[in-house]
C-alpha positions in Angstrom: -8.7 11.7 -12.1 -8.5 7.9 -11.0 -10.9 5.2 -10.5 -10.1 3.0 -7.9 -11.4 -0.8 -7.3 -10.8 -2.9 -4.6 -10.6 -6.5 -4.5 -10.9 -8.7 -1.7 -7.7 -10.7 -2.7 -8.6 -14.1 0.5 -5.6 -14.7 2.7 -5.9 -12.7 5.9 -8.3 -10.0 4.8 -5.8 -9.2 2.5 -6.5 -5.8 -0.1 -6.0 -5.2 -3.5 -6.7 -2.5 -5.6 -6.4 -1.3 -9.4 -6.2 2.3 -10.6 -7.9 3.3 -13.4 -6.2 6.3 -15.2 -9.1 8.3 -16.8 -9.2 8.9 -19.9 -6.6 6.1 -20.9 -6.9 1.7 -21.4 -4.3 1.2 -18.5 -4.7 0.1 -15.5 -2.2 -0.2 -12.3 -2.2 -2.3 -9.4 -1.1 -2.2 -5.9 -0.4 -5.1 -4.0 -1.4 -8.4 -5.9 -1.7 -10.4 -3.3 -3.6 -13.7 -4.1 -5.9 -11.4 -6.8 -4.1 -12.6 -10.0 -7.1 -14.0 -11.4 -9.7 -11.5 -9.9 -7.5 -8.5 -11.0 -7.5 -10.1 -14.4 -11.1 -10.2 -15.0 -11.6 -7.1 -13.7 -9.3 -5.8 -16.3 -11.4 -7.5 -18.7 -14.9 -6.8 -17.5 -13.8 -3.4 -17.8 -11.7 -3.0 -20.7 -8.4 -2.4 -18.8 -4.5 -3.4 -20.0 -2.8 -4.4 -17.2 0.5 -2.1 -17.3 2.1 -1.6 -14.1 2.2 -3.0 -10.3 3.3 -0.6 -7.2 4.0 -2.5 -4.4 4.2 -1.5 -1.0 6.2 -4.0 0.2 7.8 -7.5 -0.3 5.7 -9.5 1.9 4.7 -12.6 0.5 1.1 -12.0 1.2 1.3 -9.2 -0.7 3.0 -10.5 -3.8 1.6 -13.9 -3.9 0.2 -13.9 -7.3 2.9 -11.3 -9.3 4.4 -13.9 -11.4 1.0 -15.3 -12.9 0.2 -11.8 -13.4 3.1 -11.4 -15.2 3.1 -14.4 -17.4 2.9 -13.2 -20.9 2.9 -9.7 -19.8 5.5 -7.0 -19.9 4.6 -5.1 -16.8 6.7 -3.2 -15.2 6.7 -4.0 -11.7 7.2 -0.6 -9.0 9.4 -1.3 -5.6 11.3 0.9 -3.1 15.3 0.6 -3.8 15.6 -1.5 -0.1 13.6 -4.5 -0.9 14.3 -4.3 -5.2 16.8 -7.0 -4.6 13.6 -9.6 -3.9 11.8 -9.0 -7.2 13.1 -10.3 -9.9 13.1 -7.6 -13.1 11.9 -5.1 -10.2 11.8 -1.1 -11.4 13.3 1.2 -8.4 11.4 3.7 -7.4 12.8 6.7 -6.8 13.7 6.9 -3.2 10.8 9.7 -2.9 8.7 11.5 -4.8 6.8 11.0 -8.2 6.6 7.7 -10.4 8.6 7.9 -13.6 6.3 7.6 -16.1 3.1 7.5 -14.1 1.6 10.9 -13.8 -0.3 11.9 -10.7 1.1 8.5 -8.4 3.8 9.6 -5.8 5.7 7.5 -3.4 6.1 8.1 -0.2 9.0 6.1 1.6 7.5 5.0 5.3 9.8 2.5 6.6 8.3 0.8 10.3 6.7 -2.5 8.6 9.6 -3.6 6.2 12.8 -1.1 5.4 11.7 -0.6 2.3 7.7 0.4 3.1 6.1 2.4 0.6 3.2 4.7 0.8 1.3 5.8 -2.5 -0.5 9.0 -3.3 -2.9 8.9 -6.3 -5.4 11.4 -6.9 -7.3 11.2 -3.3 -6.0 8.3 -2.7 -3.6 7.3 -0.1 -2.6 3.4 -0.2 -1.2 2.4 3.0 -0.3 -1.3 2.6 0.4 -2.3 5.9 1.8 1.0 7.6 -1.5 2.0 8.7 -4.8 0.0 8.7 -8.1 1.4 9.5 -8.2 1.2 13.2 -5.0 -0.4 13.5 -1.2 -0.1 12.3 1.1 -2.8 11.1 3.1 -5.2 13.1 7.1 -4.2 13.7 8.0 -7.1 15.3 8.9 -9.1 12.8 12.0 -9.4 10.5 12.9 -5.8 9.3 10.2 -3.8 11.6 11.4 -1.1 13.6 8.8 0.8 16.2 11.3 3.9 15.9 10.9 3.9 11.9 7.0 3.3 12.2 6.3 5.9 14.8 8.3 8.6 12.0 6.5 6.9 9.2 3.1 7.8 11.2 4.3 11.2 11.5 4.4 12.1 8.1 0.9 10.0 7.0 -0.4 12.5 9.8 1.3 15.9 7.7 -1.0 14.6 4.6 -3.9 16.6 3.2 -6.4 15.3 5.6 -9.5 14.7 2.9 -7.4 11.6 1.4 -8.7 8.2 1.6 -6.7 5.3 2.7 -6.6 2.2 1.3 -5.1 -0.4 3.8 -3.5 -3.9 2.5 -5.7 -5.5 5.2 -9.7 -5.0 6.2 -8.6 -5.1 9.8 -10.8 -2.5 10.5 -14.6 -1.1 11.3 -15.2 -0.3 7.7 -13.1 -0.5 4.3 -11.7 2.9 4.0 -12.2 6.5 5.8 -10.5 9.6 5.1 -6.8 10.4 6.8 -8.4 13.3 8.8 -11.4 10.8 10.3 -8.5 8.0 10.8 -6.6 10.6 12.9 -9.5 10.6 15.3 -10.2 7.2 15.8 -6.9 5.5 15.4 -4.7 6.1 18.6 -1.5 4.6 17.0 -1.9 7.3 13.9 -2.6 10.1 16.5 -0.1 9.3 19.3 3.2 11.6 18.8 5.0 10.8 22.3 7.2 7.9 21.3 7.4 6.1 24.9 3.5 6.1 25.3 3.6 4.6 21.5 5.8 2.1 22.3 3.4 1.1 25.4 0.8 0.8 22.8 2.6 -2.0 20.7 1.7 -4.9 22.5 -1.7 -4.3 21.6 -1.2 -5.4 17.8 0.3 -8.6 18.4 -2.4 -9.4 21.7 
């Protein structure tokens, strides 16, 4: 079992979230985004030890604040192989599959943002980063997106157990978080599966 906090980490509605193991002092973050100092009191309101940061991607907005998380700390810092090369010290994940060393957190490798997108199952959660937002999908028009990767991507987010909830790297959306199954209703991109009406859906993220 996991407890999950979000944090509302400024920029452009930008997400972040810690992971409370239960039963254990740890706690894990995805995404740090500007958060360093919110996801440090949190760990300290709540008598957490920051261990370990997953990231979904390389975006600066999304690892604005790593390096004053890890000042002074030895965490070990989670990234898909592709984009490893941009963090310094980075651990590899493996290309799919479960975390070493972090039992109950899979990665799931969904390419369509940035090459080297990641998707993370924990518990009944699903963080998205910015694959697929609540309403909305991420942009694959700029450096490293590909609409052919993203459309795949969505293709396997849509094979999940349909009971998880997401956790987007942006609140782009109606509300914060809904289960996969409810996001397959109301998010056209997530439900389309003909790849020429998808890509005449595109324009619409960058209107």
């Amino acid at each position: 079992m996991f407890h999950i906090v979000t944090i509302d980490a400024g920029g452009d509605a930008n997400r972040s979230y810690l992971i409370y193991p239960e039963h254990a002092p740890e706690a894990w973050c995805v995404d740090p985004s500007y958060a360093g100092e919110a996801i440090l009191d949190a760990c300290s309101r709540d008598g957490r030890r920051l261990t370990e940061v997953l990231l979904t991607h390389t975006h600066g907005d999304h690892v604005a604040s790593l390096n004053r998380l890890r000042a002074g700390r030895n965490l070990r810092v989670w990234v898909h192989p592709i984009e490893a090369a941009r963090i310094r010290g980075a651990a590899p994940l493996p290309s799919e599959g479960p975390v070493p060393a972090l039992d109950g957190v899979e990665a799931i490798h969904t390419p369509g943002h940035t090459p080297g997108g990641v998707c993370y199952r924990v518990g009944g959660a699903l963080f998205t980063g910015d694959v697929l937002f609540v309403d909305w999908i991420g942009r694959t028009d700029l450096a490293g997106g590909d609409p052919a990767a993203m459309f795949r991507s969505l293709a396997r987010l849509r094979a999940l157990p349909p009971e998880l909830a997401i956790h987007p790297g942006h609140h782009y959306g109606s509300v914060e978080s809904r289960s996969l199954g409810e996001e397959l209703a109301a998010n056209k991109f997530l439900a389309c599966t003909d790849y020429p009406t998808f890509l005449r859906l595109l324009p619409e993220l960058t209107a």
